[in-house]
SEFIZA-3560 file (N, C-alpha, C; in Angstrom, 3 decimals):
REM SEFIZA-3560
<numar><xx>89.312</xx><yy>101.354</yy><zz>125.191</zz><atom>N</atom></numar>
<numar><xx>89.763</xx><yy>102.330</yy><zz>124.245</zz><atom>CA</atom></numar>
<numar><xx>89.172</xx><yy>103.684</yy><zz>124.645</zz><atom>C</atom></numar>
<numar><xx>90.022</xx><yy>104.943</yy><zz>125.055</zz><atom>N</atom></numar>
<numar><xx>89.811</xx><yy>106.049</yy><zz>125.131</zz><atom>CA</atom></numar>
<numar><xx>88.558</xx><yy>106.612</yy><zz>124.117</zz><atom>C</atom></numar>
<numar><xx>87.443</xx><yy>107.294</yy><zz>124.214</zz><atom>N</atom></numar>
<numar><xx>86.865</xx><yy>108.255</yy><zz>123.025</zz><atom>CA</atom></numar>
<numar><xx>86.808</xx><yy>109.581</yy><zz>123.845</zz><atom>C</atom></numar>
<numar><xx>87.364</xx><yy>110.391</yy><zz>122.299</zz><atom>N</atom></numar>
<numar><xx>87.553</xx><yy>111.828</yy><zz>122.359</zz><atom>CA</atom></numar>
<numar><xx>86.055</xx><yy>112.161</yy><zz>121.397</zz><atom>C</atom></numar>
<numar><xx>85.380</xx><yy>113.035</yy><zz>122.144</zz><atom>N</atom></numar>
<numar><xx>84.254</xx><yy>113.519</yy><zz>121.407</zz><atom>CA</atom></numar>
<numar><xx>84.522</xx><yy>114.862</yy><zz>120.627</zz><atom>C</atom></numar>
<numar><xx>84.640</xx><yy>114.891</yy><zz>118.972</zz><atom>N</atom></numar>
<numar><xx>85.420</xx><yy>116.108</yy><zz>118.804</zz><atom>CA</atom></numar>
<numar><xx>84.022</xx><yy>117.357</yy><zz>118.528</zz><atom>C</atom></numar>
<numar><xx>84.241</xx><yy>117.895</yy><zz>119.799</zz><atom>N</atom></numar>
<numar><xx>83.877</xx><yy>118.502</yy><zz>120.073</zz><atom>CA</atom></numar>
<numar><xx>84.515</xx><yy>120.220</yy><zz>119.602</zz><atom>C</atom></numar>
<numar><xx>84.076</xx><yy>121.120</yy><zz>119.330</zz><atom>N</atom></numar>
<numar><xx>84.932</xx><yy>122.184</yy><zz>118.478</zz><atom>CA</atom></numar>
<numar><xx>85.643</xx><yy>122.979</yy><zz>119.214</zz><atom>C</atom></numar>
<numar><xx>85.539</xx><yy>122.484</yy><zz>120.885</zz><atom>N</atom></numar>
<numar><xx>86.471</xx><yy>123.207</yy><zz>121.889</zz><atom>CA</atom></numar>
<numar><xx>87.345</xx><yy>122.547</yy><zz>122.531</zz><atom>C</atom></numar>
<numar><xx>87.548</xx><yy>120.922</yy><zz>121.667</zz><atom>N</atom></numar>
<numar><xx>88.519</xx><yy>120.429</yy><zz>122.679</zz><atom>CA</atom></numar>
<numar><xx>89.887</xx><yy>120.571</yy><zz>121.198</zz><atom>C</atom></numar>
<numar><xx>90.892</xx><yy>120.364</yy><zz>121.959</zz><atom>N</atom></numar>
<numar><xx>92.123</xx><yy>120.716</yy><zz>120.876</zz><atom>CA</atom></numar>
<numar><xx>92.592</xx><yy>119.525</yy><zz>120.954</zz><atom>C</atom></numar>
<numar><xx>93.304</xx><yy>118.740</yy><zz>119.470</zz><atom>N</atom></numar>
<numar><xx>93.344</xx><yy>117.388</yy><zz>118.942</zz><atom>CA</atom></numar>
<numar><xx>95.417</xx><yy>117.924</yy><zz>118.852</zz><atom>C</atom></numar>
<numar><xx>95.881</xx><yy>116.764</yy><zz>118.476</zz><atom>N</atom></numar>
<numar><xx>97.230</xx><yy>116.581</yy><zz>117.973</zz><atom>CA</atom></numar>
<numar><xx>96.959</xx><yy>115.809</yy><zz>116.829</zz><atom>C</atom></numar>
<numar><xx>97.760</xx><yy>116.332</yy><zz>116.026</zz><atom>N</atom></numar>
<numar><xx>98.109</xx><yy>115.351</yy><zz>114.984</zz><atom>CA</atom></numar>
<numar><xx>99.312</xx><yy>115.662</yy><zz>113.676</zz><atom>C</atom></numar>
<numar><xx>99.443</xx><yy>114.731</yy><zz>112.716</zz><atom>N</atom></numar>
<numar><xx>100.361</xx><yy>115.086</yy><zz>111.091</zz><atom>CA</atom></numar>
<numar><xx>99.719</xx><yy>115.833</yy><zz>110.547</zz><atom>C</atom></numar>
<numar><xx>100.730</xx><yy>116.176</yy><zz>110.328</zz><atom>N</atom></numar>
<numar><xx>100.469</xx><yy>116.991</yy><zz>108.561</zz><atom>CA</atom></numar>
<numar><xx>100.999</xx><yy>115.986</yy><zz>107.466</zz><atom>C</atom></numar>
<numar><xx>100.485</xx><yy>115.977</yy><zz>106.493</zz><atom>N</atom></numar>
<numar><xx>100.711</xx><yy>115.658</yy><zz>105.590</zz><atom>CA</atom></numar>
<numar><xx>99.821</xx><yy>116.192</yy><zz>104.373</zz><atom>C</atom></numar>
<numar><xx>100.135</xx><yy>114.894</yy><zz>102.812</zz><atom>N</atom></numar>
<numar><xx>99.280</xx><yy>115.334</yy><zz>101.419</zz><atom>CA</atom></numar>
<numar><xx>99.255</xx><yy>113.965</yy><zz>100.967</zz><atom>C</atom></numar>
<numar><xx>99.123</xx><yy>114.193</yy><zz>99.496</zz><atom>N</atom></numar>
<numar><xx>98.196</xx><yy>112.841</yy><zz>99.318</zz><atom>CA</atom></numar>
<numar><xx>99.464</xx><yy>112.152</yy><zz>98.651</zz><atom>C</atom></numar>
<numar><xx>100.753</xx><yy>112.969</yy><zz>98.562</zz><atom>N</atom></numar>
<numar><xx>101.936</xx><yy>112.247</yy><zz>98.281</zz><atom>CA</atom></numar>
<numar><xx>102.840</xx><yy>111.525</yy><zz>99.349</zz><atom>C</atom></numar>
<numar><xx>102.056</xx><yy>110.957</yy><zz>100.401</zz><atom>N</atom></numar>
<numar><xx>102.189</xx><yy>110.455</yy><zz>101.910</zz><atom>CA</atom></numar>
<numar><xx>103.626</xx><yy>110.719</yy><zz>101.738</zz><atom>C</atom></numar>
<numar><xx>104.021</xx><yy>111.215</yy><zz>103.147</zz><atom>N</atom></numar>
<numar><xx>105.379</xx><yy>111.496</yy><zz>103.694</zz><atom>CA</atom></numar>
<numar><xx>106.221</xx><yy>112.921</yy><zz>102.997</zz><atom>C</atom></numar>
<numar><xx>105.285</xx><yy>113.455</yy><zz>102.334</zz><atom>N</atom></numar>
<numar><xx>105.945</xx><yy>114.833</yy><zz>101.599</zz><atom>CA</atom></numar>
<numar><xx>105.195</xx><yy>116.103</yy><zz>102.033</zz><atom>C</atom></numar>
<numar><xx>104.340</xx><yy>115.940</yy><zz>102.578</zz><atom>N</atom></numar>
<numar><xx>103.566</xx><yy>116.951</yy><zz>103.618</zz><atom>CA</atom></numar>
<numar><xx>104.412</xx><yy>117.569</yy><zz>104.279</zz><atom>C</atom></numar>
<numar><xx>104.538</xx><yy>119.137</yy><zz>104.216</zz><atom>N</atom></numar>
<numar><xx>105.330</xx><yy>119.489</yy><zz>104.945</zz><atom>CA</atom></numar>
<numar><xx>104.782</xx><yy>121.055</yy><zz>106.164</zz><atom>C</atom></numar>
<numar><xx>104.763</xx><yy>121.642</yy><zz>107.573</zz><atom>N</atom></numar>
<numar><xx>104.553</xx><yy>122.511</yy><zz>107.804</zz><atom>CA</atom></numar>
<numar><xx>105.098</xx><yy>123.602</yy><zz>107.664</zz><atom>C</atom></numar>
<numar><xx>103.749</xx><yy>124.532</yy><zz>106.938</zz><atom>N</atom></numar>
<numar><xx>104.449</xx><yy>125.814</yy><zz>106.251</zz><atom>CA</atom></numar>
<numar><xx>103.436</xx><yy>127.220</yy><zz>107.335</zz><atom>C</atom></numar>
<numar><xx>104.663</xx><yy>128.365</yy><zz>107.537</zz><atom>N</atom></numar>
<numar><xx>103.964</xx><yy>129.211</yy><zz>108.069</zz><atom>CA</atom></numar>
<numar><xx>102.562</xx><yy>129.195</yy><zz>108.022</zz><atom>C</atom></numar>
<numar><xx>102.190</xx><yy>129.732</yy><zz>106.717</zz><atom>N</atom></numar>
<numar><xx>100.882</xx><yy>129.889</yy><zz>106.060</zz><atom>CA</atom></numar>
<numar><xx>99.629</xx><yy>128.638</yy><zz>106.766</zz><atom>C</atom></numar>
<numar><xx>99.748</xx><yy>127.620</yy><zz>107.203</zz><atom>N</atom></numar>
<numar><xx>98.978</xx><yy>126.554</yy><zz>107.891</zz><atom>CA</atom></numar>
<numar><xx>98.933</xx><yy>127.350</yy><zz>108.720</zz><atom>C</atom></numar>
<numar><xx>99.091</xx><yy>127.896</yy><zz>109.662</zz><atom>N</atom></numar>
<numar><xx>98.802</xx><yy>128.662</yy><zz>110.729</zz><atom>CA</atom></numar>
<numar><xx>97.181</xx><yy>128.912</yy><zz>110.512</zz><atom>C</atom></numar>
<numar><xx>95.825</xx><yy>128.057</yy><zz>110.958</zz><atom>N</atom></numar>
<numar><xx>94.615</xx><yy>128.894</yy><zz>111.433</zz><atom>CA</atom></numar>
<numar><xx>94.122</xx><yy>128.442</yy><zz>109.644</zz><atom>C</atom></numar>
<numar><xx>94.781</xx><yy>127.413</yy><zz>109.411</zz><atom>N</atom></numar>
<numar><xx>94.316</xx><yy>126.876</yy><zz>107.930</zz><atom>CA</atom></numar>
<numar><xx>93.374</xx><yy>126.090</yy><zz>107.683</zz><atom>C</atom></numar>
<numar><xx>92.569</xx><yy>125.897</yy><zz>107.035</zz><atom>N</atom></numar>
<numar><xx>90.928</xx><yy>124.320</yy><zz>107.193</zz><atom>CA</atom></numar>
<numar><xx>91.759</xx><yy>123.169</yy><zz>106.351</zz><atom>C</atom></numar>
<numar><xx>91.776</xx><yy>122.197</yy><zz>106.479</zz><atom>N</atom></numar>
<numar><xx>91.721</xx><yy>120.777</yy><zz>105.723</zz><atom>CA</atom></numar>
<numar><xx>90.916</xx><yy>119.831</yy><zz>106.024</zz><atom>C</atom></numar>
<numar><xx>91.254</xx><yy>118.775</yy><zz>105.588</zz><atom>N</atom></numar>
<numar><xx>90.646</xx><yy>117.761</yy><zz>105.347</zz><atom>CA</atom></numar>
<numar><xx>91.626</xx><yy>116.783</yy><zz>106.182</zz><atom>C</atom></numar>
<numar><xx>90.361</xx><yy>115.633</yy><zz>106.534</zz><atom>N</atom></numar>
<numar><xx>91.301</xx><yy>114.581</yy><zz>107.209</zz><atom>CA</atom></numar>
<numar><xx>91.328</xx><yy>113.035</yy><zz>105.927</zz><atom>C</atom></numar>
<numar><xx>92.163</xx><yy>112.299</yy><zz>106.227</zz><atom>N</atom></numar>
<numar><xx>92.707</xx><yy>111.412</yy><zz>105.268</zz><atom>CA</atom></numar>
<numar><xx>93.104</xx><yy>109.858</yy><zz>106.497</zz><atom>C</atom></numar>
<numar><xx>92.543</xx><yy>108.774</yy><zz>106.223</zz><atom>N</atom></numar>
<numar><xx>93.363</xx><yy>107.794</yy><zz>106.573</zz><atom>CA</atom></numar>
<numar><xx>93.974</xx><yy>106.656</yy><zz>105.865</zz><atom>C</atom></numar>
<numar><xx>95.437</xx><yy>106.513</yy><zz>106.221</zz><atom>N</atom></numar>
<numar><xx>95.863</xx><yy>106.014</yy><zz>105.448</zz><atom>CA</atom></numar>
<numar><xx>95.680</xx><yy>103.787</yy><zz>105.170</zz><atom>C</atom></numar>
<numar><xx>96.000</xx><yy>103.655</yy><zz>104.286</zz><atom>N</atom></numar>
<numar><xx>96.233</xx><yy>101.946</yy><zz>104.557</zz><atom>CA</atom></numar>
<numar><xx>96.029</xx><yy>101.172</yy><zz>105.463</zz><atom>C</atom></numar>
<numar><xx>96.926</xx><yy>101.621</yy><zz>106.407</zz><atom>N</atom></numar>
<numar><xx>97.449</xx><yy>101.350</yy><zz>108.006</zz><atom>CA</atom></numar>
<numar><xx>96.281</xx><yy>101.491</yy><zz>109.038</zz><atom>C</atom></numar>
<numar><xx>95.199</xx><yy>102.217</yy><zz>108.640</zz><atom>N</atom></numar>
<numar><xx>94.596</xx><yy>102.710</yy><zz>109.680</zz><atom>CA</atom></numar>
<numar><xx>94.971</xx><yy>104.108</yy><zz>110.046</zz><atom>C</atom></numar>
<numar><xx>95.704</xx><yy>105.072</yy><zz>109.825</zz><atom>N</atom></numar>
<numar><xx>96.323</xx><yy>106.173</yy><zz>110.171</zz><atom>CA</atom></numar>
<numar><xx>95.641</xx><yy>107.571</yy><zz>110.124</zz><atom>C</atom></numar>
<numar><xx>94.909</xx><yy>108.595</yy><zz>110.839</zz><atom>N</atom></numar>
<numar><xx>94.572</xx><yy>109.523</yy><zz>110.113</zz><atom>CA</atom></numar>
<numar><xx>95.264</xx><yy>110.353</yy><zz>109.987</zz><atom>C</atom></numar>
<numar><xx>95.315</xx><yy>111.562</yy><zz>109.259</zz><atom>N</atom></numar>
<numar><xx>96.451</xx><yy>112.900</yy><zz>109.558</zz><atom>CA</atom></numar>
<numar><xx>95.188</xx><yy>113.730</yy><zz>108.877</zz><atom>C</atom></numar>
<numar><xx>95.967</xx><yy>115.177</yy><zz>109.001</zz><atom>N</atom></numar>
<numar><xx>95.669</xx><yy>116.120</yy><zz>108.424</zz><atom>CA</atom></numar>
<numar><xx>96.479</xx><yy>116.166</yy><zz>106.975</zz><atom>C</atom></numar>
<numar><xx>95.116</xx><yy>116.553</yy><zz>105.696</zz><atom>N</atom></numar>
<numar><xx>95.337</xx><yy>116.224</yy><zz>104.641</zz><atom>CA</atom></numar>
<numar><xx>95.274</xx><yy>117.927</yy><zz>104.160</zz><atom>C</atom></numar>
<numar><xx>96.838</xx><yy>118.353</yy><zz>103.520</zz><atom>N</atom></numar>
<numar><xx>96.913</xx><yy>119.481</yy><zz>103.334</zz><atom>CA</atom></numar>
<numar><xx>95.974</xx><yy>119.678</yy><zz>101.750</zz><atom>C</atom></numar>
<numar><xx>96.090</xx><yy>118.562</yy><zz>101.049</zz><atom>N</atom></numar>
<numar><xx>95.274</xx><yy>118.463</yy><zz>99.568</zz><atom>CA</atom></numar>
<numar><xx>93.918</xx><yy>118.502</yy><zz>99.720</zz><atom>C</atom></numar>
<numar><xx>93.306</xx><yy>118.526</yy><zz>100.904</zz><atom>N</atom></numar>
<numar><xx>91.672</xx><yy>118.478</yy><zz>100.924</zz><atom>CA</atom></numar>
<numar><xx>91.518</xx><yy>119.753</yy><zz>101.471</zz><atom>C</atom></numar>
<numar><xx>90.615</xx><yy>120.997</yy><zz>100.705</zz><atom>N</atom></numar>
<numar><xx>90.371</xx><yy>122.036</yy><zz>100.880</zz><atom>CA</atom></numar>
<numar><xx>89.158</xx><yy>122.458</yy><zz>101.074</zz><atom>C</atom></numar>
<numar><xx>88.518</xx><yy>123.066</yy><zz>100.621</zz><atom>N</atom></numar>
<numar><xx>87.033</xx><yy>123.705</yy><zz>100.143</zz><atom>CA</atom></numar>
<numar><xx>86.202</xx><yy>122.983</yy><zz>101.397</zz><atom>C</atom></numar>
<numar><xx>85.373</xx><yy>122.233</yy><zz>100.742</zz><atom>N</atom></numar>
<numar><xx>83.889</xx><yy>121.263</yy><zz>101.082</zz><atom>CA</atom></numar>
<numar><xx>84.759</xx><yy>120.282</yy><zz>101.541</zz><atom>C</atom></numar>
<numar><xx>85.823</xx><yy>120.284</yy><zz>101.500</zz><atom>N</atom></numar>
<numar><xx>86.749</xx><yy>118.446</yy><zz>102.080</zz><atom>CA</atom></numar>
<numar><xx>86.881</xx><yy>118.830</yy><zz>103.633</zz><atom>C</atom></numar>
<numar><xx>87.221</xx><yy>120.442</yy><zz>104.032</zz><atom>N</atom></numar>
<numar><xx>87.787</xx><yy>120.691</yy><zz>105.446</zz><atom>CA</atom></numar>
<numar><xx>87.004</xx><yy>120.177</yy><zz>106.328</zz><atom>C</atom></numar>
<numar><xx>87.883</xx><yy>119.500</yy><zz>107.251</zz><atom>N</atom></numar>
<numar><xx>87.038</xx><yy>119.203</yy><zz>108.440</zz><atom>CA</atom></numar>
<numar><xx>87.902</xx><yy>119.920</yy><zz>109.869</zz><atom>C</atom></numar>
<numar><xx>88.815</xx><yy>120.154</yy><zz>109.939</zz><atom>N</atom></numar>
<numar><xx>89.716</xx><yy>120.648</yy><zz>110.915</zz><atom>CA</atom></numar>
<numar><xx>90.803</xx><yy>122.289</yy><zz>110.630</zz><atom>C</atom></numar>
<numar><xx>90.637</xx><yy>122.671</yy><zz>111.568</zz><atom>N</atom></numar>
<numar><xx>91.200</xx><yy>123.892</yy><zz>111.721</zz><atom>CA</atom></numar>
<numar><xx>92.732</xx><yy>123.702</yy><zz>112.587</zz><atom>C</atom></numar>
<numar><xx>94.096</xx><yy>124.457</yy><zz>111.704</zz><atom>N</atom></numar>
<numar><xx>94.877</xx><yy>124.211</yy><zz>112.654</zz><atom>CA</atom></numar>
<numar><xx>95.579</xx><yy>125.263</yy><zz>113.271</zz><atom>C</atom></numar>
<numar><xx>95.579</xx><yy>125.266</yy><zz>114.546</zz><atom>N</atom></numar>
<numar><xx>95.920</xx><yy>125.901</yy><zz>115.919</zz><atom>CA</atom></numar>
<numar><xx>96.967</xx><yy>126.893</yy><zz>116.419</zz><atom>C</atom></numar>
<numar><xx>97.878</xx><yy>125.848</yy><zz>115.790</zz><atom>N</atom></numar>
<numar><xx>99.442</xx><yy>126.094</yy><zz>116.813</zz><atom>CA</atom></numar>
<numar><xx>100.403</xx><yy>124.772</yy><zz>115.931</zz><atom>C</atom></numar>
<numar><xx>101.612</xx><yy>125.004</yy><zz>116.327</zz><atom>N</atom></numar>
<numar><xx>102.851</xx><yy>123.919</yy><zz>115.797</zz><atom>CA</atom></numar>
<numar><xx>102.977</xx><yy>123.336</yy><zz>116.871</zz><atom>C</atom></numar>
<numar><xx>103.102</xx><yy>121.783</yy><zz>116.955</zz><atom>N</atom></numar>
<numar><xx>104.299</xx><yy>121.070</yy><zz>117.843</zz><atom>CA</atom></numar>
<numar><xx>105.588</xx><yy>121.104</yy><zz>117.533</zz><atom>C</atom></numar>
<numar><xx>105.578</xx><yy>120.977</yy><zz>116.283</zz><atom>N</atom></numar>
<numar><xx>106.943</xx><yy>120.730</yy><zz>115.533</zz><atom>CA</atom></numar>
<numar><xx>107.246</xx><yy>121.874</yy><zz>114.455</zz><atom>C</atom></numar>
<numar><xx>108.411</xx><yy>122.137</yy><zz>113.974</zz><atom>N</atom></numar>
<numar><xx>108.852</xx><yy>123.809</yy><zz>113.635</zz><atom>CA</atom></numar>
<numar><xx>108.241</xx><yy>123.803</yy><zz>112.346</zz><atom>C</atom></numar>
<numar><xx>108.193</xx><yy>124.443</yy><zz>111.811</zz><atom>N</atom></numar>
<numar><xx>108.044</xx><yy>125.282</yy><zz>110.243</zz><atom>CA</atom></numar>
<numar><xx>108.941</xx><yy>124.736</yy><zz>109.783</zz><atom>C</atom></numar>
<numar><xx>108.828</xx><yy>123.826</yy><zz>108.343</zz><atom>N</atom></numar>
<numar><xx>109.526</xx><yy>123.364</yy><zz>107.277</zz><atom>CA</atom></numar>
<numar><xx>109.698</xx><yy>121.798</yy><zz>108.073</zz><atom>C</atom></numar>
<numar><xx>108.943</xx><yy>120.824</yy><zz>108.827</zz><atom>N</atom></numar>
<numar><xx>109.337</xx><yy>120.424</yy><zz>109.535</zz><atom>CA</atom></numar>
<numar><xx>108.144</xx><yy>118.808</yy><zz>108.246</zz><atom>C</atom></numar>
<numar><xx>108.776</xx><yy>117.800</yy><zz>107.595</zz><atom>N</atom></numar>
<numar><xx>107.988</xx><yy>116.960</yy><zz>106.768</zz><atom>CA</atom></numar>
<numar><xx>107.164</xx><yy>116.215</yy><zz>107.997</zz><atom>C</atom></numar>
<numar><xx>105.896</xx><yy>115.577</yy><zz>107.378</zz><atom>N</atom></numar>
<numar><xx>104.481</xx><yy>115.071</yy><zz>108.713</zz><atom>CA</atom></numar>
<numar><xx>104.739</xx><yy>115.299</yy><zz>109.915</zz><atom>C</atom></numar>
<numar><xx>104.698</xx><yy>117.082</yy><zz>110.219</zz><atom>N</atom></numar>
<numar><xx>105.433</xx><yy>117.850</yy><zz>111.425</zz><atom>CA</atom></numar>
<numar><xx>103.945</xx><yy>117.663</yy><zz>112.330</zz><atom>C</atom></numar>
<numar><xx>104.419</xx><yy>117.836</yy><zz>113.339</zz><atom>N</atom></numar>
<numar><xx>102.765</xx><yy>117.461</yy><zz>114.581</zz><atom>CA</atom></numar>
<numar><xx>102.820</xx><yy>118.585</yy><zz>114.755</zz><atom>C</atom></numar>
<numar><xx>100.966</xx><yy>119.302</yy><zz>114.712</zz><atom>N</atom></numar>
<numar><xx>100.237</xx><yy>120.639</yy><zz>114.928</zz><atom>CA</atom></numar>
<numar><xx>99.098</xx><yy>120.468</yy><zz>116.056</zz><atom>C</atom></numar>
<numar><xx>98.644</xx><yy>121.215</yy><zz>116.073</zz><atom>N</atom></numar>
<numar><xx>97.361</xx><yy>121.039</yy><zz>117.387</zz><atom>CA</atom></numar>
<numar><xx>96.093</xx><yy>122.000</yy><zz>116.659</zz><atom>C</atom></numar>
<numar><xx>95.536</xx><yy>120.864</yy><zz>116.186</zz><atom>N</atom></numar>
<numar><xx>94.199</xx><yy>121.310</yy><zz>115.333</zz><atom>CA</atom></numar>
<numar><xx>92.516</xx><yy>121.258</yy><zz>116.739</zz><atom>C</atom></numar>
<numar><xx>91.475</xx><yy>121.634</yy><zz>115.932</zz><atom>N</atom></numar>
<numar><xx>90.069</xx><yy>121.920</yy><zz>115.701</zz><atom>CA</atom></numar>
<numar><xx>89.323</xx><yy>121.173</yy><zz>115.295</zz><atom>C</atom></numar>
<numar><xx>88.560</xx><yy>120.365</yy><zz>115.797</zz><atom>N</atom></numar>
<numar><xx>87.277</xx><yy>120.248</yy><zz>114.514</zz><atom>CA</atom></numar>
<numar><xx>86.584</xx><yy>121.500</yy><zz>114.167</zz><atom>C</atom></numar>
<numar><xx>86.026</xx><yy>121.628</yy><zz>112.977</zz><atom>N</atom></numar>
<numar><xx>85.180</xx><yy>122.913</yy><zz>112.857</zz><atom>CA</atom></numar>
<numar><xx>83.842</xx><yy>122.277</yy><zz>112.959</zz><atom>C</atom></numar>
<numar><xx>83.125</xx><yy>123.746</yy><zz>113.545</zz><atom>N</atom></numar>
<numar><xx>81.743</xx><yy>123.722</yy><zz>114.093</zz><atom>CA</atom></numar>
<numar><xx>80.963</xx><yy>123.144</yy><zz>113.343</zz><atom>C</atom></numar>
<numar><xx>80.820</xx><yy>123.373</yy><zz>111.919</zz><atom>N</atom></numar>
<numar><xx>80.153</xx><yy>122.985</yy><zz>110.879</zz><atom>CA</atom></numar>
<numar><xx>80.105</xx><yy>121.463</yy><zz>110.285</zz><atom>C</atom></numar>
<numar><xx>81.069</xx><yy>120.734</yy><zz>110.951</zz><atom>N</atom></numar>
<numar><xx>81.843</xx><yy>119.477</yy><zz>110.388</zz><atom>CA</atom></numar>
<numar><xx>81.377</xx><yy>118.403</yy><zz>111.496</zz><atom>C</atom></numar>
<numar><xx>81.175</xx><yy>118.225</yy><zz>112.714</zz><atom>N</atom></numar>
<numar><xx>80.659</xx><yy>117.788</yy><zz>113.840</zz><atom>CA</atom></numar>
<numar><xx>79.217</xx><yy>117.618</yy><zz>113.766</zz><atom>C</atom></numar>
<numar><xx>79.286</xx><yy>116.451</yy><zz>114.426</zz><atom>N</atom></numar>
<numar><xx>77.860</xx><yy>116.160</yy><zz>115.000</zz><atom>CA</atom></numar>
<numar><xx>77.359</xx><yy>116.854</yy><zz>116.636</zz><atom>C</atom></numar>
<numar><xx>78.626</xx><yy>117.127</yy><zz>117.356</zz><atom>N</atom></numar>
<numar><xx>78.621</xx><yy>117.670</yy><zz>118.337</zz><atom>CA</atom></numar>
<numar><xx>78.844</xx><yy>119.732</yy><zz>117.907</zz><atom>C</atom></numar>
<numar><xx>79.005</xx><yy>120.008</yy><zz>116.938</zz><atom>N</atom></numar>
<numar><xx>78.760</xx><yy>121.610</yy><zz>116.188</zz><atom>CA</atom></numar>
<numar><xx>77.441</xx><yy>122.342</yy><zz>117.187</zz><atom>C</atom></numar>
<numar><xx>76.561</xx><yy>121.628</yy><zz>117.196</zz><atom>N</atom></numar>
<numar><xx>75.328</xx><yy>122.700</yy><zz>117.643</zz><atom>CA</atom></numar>
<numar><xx>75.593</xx><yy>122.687</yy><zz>119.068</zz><atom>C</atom></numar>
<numar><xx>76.684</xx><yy>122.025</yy><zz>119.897</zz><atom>N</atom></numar>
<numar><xx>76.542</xx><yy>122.241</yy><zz>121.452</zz><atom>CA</atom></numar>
<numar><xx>77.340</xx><yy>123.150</yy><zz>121.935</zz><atom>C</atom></numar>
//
């Protein structure tokens, strides 16, 4: 099994979504936005647009997939502060 060390300079892929699974949708405004991560049932993680404040763990980047686009793929961040790897 691959490990990615999230490190706050390597850049991740992943969903968008909320806590109404599958109604998450990408909106301009996500552009360079903090959330929270969420996994689901399945094992699944995404980016959780409902976790804000003290919940953020990831910063997001750039779009894979367009604006208005439902659990559209973005290219997020860990943030520095959120990592165990932060102080390197």
């Amino acid at each position: 099994m691959p490990y990615y060390p999230a490190l706050p300079s390597m850049i991740f892929e992943g969903s968008v979504d909320n806590s109404g699974a599958g109604t998450g949708v990408i909106a301009a405004g996500d552009l360079f936005a903090e959330y929270g991560l969420t996994v689901t049932a399945g094992g699944v993680w995404y980016i959780d647009k409902d976790k804000t404040g003290a919940t953020r763990r990831v910063q997001i980047i750039g779009f894979r997939d367009a604006v208005a686009v439902v659990t559209g793929r973005v290219w997020f961040i860990f943030l520095h502060d959120t990592t165990v790897f932060g102080n390197t």
